[in-house]
C-alpha positions in Angstrom: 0.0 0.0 0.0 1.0 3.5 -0.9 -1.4 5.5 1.1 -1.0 6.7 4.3 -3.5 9.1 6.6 -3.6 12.4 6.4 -6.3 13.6 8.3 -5.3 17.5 8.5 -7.8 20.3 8.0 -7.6 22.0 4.4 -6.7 18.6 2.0 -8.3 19.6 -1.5 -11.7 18.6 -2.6 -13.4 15.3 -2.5 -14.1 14.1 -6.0 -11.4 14.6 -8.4 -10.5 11.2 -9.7 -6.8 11.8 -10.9 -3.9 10.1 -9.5 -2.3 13.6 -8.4 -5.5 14.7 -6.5 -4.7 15.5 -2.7 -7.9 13.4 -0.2 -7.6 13.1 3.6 -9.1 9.2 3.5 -6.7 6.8 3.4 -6.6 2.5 2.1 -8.1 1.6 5.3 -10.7 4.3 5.4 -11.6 3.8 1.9 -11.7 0.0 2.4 -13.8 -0.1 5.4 -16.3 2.6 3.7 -16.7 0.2 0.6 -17.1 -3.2 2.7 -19.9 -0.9 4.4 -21.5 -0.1 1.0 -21.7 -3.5 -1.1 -21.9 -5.6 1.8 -25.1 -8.0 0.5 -28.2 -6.9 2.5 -30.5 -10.0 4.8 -33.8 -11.1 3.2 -36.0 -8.8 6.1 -33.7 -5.7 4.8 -34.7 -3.5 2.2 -32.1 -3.3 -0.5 -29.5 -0.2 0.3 -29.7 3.0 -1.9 -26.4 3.6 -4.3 -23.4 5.0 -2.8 -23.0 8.7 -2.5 -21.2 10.1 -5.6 -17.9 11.6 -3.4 -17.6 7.4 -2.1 -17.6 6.1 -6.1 -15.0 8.9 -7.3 -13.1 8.4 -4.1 -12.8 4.3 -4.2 -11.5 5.4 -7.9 -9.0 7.7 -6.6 -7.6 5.0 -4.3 -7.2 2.6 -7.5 -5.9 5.2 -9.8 -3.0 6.0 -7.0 -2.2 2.9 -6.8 -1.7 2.3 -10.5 -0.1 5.6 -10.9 2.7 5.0 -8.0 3.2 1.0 -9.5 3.7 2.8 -12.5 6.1 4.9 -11.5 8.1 2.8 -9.4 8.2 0.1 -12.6 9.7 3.5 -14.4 12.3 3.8 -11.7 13.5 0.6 -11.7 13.7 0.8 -15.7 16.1 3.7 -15.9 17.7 2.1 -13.1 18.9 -1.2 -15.1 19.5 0.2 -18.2 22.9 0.2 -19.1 23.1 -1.9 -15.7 25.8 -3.9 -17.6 28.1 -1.5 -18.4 32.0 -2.2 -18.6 31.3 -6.0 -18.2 33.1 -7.7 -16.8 35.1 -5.4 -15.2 33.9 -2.6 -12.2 35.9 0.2 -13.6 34.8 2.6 -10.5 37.2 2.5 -8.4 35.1 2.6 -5.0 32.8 -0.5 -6.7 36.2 -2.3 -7.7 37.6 -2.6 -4.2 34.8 -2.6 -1.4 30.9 -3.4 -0.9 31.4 -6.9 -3.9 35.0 -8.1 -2.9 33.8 -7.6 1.1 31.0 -9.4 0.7 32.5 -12.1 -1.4 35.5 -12.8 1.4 32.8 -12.9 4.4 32.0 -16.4 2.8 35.7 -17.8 3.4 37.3 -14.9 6.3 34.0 -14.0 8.5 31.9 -11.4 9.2 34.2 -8.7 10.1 34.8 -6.4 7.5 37.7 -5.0 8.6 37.7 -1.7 6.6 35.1 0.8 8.7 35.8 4.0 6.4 32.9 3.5 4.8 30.0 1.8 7.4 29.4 -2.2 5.8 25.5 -2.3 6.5 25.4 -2.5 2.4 28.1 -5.0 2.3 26.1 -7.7 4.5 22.9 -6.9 2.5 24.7 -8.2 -0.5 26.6 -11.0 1.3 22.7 -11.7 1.7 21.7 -11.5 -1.7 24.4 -13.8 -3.0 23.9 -16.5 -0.2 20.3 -16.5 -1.4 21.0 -16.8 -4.8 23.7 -19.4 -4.6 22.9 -22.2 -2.0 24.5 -20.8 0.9 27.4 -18.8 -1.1 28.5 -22.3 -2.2 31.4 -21.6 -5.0 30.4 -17.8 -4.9 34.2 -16.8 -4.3 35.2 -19.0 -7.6 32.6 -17.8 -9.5 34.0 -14.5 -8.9 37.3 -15.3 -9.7 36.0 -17.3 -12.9 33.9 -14.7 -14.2 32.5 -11.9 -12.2 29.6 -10.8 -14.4 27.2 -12.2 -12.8 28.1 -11.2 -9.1 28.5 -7.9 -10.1 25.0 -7.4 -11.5 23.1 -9.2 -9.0 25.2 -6.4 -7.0 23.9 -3.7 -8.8 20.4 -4.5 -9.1 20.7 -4.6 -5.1 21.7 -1.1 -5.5 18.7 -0.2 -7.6 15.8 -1.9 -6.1 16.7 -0.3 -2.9 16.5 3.3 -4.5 13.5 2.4 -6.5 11.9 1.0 -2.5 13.4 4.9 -1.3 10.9 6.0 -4.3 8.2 4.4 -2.6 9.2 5.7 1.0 9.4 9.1 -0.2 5.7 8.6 -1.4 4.3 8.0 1.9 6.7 10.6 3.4 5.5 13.5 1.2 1.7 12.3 1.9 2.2 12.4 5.2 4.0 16.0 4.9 1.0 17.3 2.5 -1.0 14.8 0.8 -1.3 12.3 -1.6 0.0 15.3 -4.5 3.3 16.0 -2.2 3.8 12.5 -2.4 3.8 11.6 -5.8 5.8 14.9 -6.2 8.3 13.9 -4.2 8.6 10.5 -5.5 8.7 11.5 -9.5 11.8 14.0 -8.2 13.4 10.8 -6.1 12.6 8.1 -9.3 14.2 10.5 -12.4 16.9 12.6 -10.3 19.9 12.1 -12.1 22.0 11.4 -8.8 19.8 8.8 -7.4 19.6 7.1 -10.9 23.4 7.0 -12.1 23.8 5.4 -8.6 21.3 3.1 -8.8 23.7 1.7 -11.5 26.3 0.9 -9.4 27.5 -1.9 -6.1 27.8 1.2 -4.2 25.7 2.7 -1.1 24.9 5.8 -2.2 21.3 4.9 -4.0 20.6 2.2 -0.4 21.3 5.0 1.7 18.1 6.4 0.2 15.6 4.2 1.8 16.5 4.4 5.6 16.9 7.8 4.9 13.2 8.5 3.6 12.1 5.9 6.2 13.0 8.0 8.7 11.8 11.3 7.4 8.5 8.8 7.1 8.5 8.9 10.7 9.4 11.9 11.7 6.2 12.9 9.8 4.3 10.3 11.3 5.6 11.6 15.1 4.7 15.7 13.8 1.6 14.3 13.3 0.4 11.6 15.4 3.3 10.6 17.9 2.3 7.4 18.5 5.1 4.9 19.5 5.0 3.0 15.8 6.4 6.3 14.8 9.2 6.4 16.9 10.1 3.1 16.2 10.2 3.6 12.6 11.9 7.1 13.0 14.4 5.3 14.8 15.0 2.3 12.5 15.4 4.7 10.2 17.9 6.6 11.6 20.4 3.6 12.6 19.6 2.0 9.4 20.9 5.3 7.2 23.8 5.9 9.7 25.4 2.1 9.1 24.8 2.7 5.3 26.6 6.2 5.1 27.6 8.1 8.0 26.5 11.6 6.7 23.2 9.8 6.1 22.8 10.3 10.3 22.1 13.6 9.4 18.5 12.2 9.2 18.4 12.1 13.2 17.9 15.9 13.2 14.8 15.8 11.7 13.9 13.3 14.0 14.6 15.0 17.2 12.9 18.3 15.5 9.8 16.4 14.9 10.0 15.4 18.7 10.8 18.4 20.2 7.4 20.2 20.1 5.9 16.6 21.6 8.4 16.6 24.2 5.9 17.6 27.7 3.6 15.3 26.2 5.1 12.2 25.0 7.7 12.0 27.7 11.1 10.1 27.7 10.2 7.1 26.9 9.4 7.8 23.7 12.6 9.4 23.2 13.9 5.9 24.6 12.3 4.2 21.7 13.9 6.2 19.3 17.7 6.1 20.8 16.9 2.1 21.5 15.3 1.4 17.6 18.8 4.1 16.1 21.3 2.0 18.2 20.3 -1.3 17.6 19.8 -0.8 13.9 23.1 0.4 13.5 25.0 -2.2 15.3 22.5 -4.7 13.8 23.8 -3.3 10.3 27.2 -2.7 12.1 27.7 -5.2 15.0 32.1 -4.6 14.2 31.4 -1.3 15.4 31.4 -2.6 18.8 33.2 -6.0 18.2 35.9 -4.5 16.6 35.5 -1.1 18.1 39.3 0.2 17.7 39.2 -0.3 13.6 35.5 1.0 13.7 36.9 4.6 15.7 40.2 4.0 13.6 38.2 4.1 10.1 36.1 6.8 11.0 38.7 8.7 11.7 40.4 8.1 8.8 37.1 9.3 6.4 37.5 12.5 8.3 41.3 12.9 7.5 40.8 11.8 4.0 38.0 14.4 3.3 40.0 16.9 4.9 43.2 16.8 3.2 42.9 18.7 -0.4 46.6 17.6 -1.0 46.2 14.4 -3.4 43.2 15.7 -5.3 45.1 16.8 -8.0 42.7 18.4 -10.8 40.1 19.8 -8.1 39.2 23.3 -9.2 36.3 25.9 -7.7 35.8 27.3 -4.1 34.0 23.9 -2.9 31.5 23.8 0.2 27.9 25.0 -0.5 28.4 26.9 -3.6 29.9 23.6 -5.1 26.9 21.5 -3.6 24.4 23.7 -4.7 25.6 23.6 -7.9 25.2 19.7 -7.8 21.8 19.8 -7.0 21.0 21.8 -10.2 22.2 18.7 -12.2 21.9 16.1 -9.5 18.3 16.9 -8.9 17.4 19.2 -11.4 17.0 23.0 -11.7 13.5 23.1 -11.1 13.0 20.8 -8.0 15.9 23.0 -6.4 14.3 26.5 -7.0 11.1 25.5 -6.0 12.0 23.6 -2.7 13.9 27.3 -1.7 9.9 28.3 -2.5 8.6 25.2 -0.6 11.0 25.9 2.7 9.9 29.8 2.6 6.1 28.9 2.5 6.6 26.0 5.5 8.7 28.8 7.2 5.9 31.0 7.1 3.0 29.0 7.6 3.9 25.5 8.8 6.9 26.1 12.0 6.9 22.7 13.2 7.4 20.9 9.6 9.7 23.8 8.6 12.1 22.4 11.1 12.3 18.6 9.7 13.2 19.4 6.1 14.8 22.6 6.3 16.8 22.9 9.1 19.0 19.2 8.2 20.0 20.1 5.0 21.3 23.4 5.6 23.3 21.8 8.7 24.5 19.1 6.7 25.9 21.6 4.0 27.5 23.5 6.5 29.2 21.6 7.8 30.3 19.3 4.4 31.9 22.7 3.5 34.2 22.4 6.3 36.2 19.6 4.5 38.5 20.3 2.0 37.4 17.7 -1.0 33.6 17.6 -2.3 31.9 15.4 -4.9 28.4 15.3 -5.8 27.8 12.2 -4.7 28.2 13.5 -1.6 24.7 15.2 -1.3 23.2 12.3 -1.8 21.4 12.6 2.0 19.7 15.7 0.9 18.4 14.6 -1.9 15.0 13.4 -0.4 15.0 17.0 1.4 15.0 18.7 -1.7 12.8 17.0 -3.0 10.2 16.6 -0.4 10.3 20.5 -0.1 9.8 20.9 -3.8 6.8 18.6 -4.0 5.5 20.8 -0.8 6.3 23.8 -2.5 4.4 23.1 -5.7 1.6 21.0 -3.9 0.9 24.3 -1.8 0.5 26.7 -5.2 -1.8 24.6 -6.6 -3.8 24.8 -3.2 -4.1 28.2 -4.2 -6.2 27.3 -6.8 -9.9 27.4 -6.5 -11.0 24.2 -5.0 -14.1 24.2 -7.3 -12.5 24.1 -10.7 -11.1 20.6 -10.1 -10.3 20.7 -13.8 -7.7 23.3 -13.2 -5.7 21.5 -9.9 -5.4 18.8 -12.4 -4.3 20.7 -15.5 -1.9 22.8 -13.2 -0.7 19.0 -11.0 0.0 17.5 -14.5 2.3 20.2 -15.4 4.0 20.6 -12.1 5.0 17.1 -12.3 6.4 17.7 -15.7 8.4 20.7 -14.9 9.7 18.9 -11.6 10.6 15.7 -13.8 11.4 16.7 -16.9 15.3 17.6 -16.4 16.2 14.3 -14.6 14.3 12.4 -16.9 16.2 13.5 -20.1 19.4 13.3 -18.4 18.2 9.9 -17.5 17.9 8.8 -21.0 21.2 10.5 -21.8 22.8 8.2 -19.3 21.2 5.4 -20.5 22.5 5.5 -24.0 25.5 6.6 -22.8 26.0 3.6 -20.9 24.5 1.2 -23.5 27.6 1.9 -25.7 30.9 0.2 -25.1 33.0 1.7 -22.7 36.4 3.2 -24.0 39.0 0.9 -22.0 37.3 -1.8 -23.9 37.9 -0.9 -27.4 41.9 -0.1 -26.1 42.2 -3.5 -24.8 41.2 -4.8 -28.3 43.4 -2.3 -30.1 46.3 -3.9 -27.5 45.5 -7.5 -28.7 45.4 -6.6 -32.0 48.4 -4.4 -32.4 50.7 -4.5 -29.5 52.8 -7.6 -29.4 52.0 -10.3 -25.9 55.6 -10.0 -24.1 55.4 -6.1 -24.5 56.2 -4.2 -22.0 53.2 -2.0 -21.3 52.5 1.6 -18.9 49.3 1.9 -17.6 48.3 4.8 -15.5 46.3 3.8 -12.3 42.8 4.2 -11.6 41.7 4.1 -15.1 41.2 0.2 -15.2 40.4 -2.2 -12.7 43.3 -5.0 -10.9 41.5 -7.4 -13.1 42.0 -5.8 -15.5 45.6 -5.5 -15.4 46.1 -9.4 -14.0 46.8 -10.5 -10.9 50.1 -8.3 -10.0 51.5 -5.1 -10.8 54.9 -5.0 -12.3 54.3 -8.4 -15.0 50.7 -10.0 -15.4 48.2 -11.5 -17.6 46.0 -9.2 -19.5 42.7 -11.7 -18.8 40.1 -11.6 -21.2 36.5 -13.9 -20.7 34.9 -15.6 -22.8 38.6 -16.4 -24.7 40.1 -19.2 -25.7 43.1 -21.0 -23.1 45.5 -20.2 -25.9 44.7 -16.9 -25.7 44.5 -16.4 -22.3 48.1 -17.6 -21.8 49.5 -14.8 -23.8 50.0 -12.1 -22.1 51.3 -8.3 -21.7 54.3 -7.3 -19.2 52.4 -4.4 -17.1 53.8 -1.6 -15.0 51.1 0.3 -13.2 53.8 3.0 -11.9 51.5 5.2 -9.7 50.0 1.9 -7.7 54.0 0.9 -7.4 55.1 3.8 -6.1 52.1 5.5 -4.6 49.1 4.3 -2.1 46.9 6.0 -4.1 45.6 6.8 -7.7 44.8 9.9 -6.7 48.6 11.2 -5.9 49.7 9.5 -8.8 50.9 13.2 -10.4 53.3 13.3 -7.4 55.1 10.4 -9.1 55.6 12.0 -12.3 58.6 13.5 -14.2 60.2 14.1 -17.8 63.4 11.6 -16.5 60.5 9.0 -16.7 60.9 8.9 -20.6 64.3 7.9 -19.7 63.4 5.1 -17.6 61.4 3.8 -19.5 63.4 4.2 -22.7 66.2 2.0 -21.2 64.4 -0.7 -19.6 62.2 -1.2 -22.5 59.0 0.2 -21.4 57.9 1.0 -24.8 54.0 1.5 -24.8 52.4 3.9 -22.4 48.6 4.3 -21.9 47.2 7.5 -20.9 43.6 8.7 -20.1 41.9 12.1 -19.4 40.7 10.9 -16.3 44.7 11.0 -15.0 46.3 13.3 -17.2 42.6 15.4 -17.3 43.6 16.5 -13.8 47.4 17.2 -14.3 46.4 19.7 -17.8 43.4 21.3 -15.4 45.6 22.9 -13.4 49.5 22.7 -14.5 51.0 25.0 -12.4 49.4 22.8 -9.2 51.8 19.9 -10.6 54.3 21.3 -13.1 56.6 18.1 -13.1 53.8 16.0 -14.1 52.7 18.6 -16.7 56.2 18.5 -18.1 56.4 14.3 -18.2 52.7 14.5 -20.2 54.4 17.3 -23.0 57.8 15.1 -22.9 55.6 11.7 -23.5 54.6 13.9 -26.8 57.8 14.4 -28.0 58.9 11.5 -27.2 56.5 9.0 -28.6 54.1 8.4 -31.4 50.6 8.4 -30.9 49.9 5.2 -32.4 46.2 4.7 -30.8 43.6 7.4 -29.6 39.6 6.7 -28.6 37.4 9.2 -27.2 34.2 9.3 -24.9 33.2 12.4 -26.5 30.7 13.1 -29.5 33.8 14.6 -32.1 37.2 13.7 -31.2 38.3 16.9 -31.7 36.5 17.9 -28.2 38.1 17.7 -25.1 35.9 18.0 -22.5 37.8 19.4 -19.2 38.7 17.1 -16.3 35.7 16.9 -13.6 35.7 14.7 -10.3 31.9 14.1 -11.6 31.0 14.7 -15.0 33.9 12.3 -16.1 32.9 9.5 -14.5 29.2 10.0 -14.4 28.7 11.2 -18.4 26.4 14.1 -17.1 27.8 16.2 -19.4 25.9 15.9 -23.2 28.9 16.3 -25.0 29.7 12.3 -23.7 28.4 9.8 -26.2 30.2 6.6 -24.6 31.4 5.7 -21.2 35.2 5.6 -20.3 37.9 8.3 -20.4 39.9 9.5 -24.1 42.4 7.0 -24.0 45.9 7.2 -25.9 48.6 4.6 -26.9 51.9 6.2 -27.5 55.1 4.1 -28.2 58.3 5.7 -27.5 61.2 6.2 -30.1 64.5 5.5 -29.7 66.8 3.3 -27.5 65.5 -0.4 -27.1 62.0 1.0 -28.4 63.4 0.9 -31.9 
């Protein structure tokens, strides 16, 4: 069921039969008044008049919500999966490479601990779930991931979507509960076609499942603003551990909690409070029992995320003044320019006429933007806790205009409800099926690799930059390995490439990989033999954004030209003439229009002279 009570004074007109009409009955109500209306009258009674007109057009209401929220949750989950594959069989993210997958496949053989706390594991055990479920127990799930990954990876990432698509849903009932059934299905078209939630929804990371605890628990701080019963506190709570052992800046969530309390405080007494703290804690160390098992590495990888975000000295290529400016500006794109503009509208109108549910969706979000503009890095995935804020507030923004209207002309409300959800949609939606096609196409690493087999001879001794393709990818070591590719032959597969990956051999991460480079490199390379070197934007992209920030890097990429012939060259970008500037989002998540195929522009040089020939 997608309908939840809203029994405040003021919901629109009784009558209207469209799925974005706002009533104040809910399922049960509506149920119970039909089961009173057609239940089949005794022989002594005399047979009941019709139904009232209001009950017929309302019992079609209830159905034509349902069928339009089924509908749109069947649309989420379709933008979510497609181009689910991409980059097969290979996680070329570099976060979906190394964590939530490989953790969850090593909990069959090493435990339950996950012994890397940086990122909270409640994810990582829902998929150690999912594949248990879906292979016997996790019976020869570690070899089939050795084998080939394929399927692993997108039973993964359909985790990963079907959780945001349930946070669609959530958000639904939240925004009823906030202002009616039209707030809600607001708020969930925002939440299904943002381009954030959907692009994430693609991957084996948490940043779509943090969605759903986190509109769970806006869910019940609704329900306690409104009612206060203990359910609500329970779910409130379970909501807030839940989004805490997904993401920690998901906790944020708890603020709206305790606002929605507040006001209920002389009358609902500690021990609803108590609920709340008991349901938070023991969701999270549910999700999170290492917290306290393994408290030291739990305290030790917190602290860790905090030092990582707050050291701007390996993020080479990071340009712009950062904190809310920079957020803001990922909302416009994340969520869309129209959802953003009108939740400022949405939190001015609650500020002025609704106080208490002013302080559960905009109070949060401005804390949480304050203080992610303390750190020193930023990303766009970053905002993803907001996210639901915005667009709850937008949905209540536009929801409240359209009360404006005459309640009379129910022809108008939904003319003008139509429209609204058009305008609020329209942007993610068509950046959605940019994505999509985007995604669809084969990714640029690919079509290297098979330039490599074709043209760069197995015993070659080949420079790849880090971060751009996956371990797998590379083989199973750094300095020499086996260039694997599925699906081949055992001839083939014995052939392979000598591979020098020199930023993951010198450096700990990709990230500081300009650090290690230098013009004498040429030189190196040139003597030992080191004849083919790979490049790609999304390494040398951050050097050329801002030379003077790495000059001896800058120098080594304008040596490598002089140096070497570009034999090879393949581009993400619509004419290969663009170059599209280096972005910690748009080149990895293809926002940008101008990207017609996933992957960076990679080049293959090969260097003159020396034993390069």
């Amino acid at each position: 069921m997608f309908l939840a009570v809203d029994k405040r004074a003021g919901a629109n007109t009784i009558g209207a039969v469209d799925v974005l009409a706002d009533h104040p009955s809910t399922d049960a109500d509506m149920t119970e008044t039909l089961d009173r209306t057609t239940e089949t009258p005794s022989a002594n009674e005399a047979q009941p008049a019709a139904p009232p007109r209001d009950q017929v057009d309302q019992s079609h209401v209830v159905m034509l919500t349902r069928l339009g929220v089924a509908a749109l949750l069947l649309v989420a989950f379709a933008v979510r999966v497609w181009g689910i594959s991409t980059g097969m069989p290979y996680a070329y993210l570099i976060d979906e490479g190394a964590y939530y997958v490989p953790q969850a496949i090593r909990m069959f053989t090493r435990g339950y601990d996950p012994g890397w706390f940086v990122n909270p594991p409640a994810f990582t055990y829902v998929l150690h779930a999912a594949f248990a479920v879906f292979s016997a127990g996790g019976r020869g799930m570690s070899e089939q991931f050795l084998r080939n990954p394929e399927p692993v990876w997108l039973l993964a990432r359909t985790m990963s979507a079907a959780l945001g698509v349930a946070a669609v849903g959530m958000i639904y009932l939240a925004g009823v509960r906030f202002h009616g059934r039209r707030a809600g299905f607001f708020a969930a078209g925002i939440l299904a076609f943002g381009f954030l939630p959907v692009f994430y929804g693609h991957f084996a990371l948490n940043d779509s499942p943090l969605l759903f605890p986190v509109c769970l628990a806006l869910y019940g701080a609704a329900r306690i603003a409104d009612s206060g019963d203990r359910t609500s506190y329970l779910i409130a709570g379970l909501g807030v551990g839940l989004a805490a052992a997904t993401k920690y800046s998901a906790g944020v969530v708890a603020v709206s909690v305790a606002l929605a309390f507040l006001p209920r405080w002389r009358t609902d007494g500690a021990k609803n409070a108590a609920i709340v703290v008991a349901a938070a804690a023991a969701a999270f160390f549910i999700a999170n029992p290492y917290s306290l098992l393994d408290s030291t590495a739990f305290l030790g990888g917190v602290s860790h995320q905090s030092e990582a975000s707050s050291n701007a000295g390996g993020k080479v290529g990071q340009v712009g003044s950062g904190g809310i400016p920079y957020y803001l500006h990922a909302l416009t794109w994340g969520v869309g320019w129209v959802p953003l503009i009108t939740a400022f509208g949405g939190s001015l109108m609650l500020l002025v006429r609704d106080r208490k549910r002013a302080l559960i969706l905009v109070v949060p979000p401005i804390l949480f933007l304050i203080f992610m503009s303390t750190y020193s890095r930023w990303f766009g995935r970053w905002a993803m806790p907001v996210v639901p804020y915005v667009a709850l507030l937008a949905a209540v923004g536009a929801a409240r205009l359209i009360d404006l209207l005459p309640r009379s002309n129910r022809v108008a409300a939904v003319a003008a409800s139509s429209v609204a959800f058009v305008a609020l949609c329209a942007q993610g939606f068509a950046m959605d099926v940019h994505l999509g096609n985007v995604l669809t196409k084969t990714d640029t690493r690919e079509t290297a690799r098979d330039w490599m087999r074709d043209h760069i001879p197995f015993g070659s001794r080949v420079v790849v930059e880090p971060g751009v393709v996956p371990q797998r990818w590379l083989g199973n070591s750094i300095e020499t390995s086996r260039a694997f590719v599925y699906g081949e032959s055992q001839a083939v597969l014995n052939k392979s490439w000598r591979i020098m990956s020199q930023g993951l051999a010198i450096q700990s991460s990709p990230e500081r990989y300009a650090a290690s480079l230098k013009p004498s490199l040429i030189t190196k390379y040139r003597r030992e033999g080191w004849c083919w070197v790979m490049t790609a934007s999304t390494q040398r992209g951050r050097v050329e954004r801002d030379p003077s920030a790495s000059p001896a890097a800058y120098a080594y990429y304008q040596r490598l030209k002089r140096a070497a012939t570009l034999e090879y060259t393949t581009s993400p970008w619509a004419s290969r003439a663009q170059k599209v500037p280096f972005d910690y989002d748009t080149s990895f998540n293809y926002s940008d229009s101008r990207y017609v195929r996933p992957g960076p522009q990679v080049r293959i040089y090969h260097i003159k002279g020396g034993k390069c020939g």
